[in-house]
C-alpha positions as CSV (number, residue, x, y, z in Angstrom):
1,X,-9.0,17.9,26.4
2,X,-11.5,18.3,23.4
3,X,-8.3,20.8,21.9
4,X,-5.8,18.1,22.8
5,X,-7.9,15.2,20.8
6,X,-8.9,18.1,17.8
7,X,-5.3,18.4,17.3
8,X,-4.0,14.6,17.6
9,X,-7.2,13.7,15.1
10,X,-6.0,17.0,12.6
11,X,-1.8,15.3,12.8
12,X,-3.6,12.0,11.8
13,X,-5.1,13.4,8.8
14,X,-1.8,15.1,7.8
15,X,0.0,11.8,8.4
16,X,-2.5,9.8,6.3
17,X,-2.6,12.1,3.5
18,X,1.4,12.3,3.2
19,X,1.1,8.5,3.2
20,X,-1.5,8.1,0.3
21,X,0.3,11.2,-1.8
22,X,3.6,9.1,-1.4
23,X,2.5,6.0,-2.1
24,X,0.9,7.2,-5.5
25,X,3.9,8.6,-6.4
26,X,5.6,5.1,-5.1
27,X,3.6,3.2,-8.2
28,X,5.6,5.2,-10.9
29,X,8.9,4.2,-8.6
30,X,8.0,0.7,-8.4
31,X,7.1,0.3,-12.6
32,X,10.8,2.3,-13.1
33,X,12.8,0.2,-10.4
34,X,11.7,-3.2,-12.7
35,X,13.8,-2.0,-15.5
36,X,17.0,-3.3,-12.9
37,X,15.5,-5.3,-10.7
38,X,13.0,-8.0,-10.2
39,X,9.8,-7.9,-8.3
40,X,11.4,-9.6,-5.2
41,X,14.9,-8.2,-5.2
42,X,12.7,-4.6,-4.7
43,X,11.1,-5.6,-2.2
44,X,13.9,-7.1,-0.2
45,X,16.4,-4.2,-1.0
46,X,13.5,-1.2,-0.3
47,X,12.5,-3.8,2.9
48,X,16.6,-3.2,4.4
49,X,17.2,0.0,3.6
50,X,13.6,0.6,5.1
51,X,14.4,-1.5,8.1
52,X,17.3,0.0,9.1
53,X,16.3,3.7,8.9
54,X,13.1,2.7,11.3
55,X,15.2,0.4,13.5
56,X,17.8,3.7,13.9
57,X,14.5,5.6,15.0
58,X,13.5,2.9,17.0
59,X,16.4,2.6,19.2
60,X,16.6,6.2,19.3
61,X,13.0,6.4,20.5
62,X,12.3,3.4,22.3
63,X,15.0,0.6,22.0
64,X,12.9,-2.0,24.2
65,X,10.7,-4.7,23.6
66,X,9.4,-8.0,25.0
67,X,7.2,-10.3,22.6
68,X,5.4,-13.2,23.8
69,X,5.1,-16.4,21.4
70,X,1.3,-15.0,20.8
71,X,2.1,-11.6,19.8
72,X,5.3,-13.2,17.4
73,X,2.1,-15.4,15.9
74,X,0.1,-12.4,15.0
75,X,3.4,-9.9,14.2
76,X,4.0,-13.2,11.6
77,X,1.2,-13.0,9.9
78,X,1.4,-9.2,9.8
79,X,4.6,-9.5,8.1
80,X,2.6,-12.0,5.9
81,X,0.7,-8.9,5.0
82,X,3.5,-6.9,3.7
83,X,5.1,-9.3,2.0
84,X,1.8,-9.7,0.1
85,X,1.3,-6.2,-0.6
86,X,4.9,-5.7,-2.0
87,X,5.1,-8.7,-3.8
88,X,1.6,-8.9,-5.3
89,X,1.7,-5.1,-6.5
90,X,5.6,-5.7,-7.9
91,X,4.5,-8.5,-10.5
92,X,1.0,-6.5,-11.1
93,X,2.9,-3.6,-12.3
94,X,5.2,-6.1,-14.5
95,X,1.3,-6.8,-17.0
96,X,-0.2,-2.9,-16.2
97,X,0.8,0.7,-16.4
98,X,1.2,2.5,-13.5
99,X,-1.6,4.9,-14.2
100,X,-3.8,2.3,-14.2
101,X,-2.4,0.3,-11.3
102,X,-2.8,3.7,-9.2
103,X,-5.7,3.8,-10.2
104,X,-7.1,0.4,-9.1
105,X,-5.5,0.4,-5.8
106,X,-7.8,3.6,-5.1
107,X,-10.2,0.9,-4.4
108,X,-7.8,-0.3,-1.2
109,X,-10.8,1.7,0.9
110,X,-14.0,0.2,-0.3
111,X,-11.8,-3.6,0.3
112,X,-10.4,-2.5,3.6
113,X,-14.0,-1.3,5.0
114,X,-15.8,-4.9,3.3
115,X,-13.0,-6.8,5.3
116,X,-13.5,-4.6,8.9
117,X,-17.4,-5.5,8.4
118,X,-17.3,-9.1,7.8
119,X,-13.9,-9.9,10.1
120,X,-13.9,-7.1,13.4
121,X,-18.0,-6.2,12.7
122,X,-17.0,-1.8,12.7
123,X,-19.2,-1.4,10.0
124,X,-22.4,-2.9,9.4
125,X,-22.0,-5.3,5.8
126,X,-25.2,-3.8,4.8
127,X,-23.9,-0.5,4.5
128,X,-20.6,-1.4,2.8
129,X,-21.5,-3.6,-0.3
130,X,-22.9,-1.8,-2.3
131,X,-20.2,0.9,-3.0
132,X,-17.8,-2.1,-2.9
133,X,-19.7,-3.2,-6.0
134,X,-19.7,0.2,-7.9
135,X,-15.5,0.4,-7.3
136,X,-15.2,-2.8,-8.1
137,X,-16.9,-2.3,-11.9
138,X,-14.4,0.9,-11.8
139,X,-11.5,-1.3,-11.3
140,X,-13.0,-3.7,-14.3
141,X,-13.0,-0.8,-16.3
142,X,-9.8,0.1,-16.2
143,X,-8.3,-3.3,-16.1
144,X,-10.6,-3.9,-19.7
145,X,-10.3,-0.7,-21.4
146,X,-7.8,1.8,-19.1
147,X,-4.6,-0.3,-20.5
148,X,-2.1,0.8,-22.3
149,X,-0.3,-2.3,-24.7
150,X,3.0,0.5,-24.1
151,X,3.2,-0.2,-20.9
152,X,1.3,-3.4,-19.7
153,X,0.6,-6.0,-21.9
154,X,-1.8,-8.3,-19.7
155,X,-4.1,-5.5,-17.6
156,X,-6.5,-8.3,-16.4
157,X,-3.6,-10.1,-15.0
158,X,-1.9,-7.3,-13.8
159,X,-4.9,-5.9,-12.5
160,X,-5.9,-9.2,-10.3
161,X,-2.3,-9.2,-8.9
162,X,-2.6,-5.4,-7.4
163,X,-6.2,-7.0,-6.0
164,X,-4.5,-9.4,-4.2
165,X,-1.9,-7.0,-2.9
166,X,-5.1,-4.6,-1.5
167,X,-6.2,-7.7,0.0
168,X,-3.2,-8.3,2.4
169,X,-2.7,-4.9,3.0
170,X,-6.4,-4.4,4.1
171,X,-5.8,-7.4,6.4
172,X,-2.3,-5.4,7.5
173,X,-4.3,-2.6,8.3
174,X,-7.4,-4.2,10.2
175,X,-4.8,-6.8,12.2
176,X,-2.1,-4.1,13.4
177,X,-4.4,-1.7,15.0
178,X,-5.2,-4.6,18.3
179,X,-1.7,-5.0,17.9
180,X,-1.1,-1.7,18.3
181,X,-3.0,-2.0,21.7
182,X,0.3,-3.5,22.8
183,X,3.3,-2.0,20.9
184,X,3.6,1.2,19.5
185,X,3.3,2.2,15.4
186,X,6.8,2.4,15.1
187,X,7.6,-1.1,16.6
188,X,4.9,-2.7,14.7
189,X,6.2,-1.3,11.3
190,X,9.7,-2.5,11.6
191,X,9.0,-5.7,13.4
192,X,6.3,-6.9,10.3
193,X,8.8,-5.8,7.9
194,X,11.9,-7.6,9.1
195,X,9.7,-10.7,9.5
196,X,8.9,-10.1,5.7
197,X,12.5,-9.5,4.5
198,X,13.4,-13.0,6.3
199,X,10.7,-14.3,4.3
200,X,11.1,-13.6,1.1
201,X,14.9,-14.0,1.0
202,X,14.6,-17.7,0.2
203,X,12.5,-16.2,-3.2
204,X,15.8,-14.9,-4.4
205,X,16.7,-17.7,-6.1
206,X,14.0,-17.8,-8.0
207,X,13.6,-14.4,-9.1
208,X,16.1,-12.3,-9.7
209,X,17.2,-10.3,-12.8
210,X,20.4,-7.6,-11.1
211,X,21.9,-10.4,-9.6
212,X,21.7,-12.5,-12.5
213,X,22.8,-9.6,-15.4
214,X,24.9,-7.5,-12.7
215,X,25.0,-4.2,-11.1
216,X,26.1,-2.9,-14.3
217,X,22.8,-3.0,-16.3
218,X,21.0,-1.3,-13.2
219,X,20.9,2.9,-13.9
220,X,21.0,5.6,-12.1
221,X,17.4,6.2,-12.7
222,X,16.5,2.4,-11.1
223,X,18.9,3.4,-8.2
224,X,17.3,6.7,-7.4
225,X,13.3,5.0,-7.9
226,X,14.4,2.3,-5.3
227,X,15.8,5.1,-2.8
228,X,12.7,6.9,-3.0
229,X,10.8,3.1,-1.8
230,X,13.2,3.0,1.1
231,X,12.8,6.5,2.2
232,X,9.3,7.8,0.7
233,X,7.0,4.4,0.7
234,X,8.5,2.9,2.7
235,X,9.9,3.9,5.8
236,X,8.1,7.1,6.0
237,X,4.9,6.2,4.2
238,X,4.1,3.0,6.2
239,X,5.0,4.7,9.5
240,X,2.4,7.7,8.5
241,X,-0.1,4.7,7.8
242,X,-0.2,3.2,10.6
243,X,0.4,6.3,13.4
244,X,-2.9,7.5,11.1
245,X,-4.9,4.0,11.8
246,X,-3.8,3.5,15.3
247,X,-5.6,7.1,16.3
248,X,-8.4,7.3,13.7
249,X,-8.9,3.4,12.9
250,X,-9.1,1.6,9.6
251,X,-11.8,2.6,8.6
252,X,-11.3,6.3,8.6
253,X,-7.8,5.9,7.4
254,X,-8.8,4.4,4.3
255,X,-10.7,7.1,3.2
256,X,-7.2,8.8,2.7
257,X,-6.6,6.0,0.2
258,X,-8.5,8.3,-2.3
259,X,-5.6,10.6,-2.6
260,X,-3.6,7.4,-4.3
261,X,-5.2,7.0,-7.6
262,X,-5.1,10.4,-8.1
263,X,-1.2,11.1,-7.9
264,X,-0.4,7.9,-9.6
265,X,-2.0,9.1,-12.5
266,X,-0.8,12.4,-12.0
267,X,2.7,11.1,-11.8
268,X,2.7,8.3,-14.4
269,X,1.5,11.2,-16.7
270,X,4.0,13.7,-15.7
271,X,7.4,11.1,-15.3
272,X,6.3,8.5,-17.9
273,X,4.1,10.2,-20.3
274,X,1.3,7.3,-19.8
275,X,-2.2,8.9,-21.3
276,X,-5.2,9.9,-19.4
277,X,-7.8,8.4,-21.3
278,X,-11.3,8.5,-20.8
279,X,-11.4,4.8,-19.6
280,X,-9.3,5.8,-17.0
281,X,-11.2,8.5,-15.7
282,X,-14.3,6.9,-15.8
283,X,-12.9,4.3,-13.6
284,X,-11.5,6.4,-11.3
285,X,-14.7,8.3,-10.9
286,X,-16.8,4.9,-10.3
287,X,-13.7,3.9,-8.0
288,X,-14.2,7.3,-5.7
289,X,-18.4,6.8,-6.0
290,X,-17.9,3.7,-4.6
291,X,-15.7,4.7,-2.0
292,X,-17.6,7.7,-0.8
293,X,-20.8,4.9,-0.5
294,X,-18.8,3.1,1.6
295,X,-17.3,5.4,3.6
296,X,-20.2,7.2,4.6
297,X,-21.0,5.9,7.5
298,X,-17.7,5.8,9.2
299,X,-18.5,8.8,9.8
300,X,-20.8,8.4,12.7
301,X,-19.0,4.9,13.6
302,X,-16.5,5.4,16.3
């Protein structure tokens, strides 16, 4: 039994690692896919092709479900959650550099663990807000002095926008795992994003830029970034997420939210030549500090 729950906890932490390696790479996709598209016509487009690779899976796998008006209430505002996330990061990266943005949404930990204490009591607020604090001066940082006018021109703005995306998907993450008492990962992933597609559809004709110019000023390079939000961010990233936080819980997942800032960077230095300045890696250090303050006592929290 103890080998059995070793090895289920050891596939999480593979699963949650993937997820936070791919979604730092899924910041330089996001800033590239703007060139063609805009915020909201990524997120719907990587939202289908997303949906139906998982609802393929899903069919394949399980193909059944029964939802009582209750559980559509809460899968609702789940999907209110990802829309959020998308959304709010999209228009971020539209006012900061990727590098940066990565690096600010290493903070997603230290905001998910302050939300678990004060909303479903896991961790004690005592122990969290202090380290919630120190990343949040890192993110300040970066959002004063870690921009680059090349490739945001409003970091502040940009910056507060990625916030509020963290935000929705900390309340994703703490809100799906009692769902997920009920309905599997895979059902909960799919479900919450079809309720966001449906959502946001409406904000089409509002926002759009490839509808608007035409498929012809999209490139091959926009096309390719987008496929790897459907396949890579989305579809398999989110599904990693949340098989990670339905056996280890948020709070331990999170702590694989430290492996983001560092692959954005990594990536938006390596793809779009962004610079590593010393702003930036000071912020990223005071980021992780107060991450690893906050995270601390997961470890003895079941």
């Amino acid at each position: 039994m103890t080998t059995t729950t070793h090895s289920s906890t050891f596939i999480a932490y593979g699963a949650l690692t993937t997820a936070a390696i791919v979604w730092g790479g899924s910041v330089v996709a996001q800033k590239i896919s703007l060139n063609g598209f805009s915020p909201v016509e990524v997120s719907v487009l990587r939202g289908i092709g997303a949906l139906t690779i998982l609802i393929t899976i899903w069919k394949w796998q399980e193909g059944r479900i029964a939802v009582s008006l209750p559980d559509l209430g809460i899968l609702t505002l789940l999907g209110l959650g990802v829309l959020g996330n998308h959304l709010f990061i999209l228009y971020g990266l539209q006012y900061i550099g990727s590098g940066a943005a990565g690096i600010i949404i290493g903070s997603s930990p230290a905001i998910t663990a302050l939300l678990s204490s004060l909303l479903i009591h896991d961790l004690p607020f005592r122990a969290v807000w202090f380290g919630c604090a120190v990343s949040f001066i890192g993110v300040a940082l970066v959002s004063e002095f870690g921009g680059d006018p090349t490739v945001g021109t409003h970091p502040w703005l940009g910056g507060t926008l990625i916030i509020l995306g963290l935000i929705s998907w900390a309340l994703y993450t703490i809100g799906s795992r009692r769902v997920m008492e009920r309905f599997s990962a895979l059902t909960v992933n799919w479900t919450t994003l079809g309720i966001s597609i449906l959502l946001q559809i409406p904000l089409l004709w509002i926002n759009q830029k490839m509808l608007a110019q035409g498929l012809a000023t999209v490139s091959a390079t926009d096309w390719i970034a987008l496929a790897y939000l459907i396949v890579f961010a989305t579809a398999i990233g989110q599904q990693a997420w949340l098989f990670g936080v339905e056996r280890v819980g948020p709070s331990r997942a999170g702590i694989f939210g430290n492996l983001i800032p560092v692959s954005a960077l990594l990536f938006s230095y390596l793809i779009l030549g962004e610079p590593i300045g010393i702003w930036k890696i000071l912020g990223i250090a005071l980021i992780l500090l107060g991450v690893w303050l906050v995270t601390r006592p997961s470890v003895s929290v079941s």
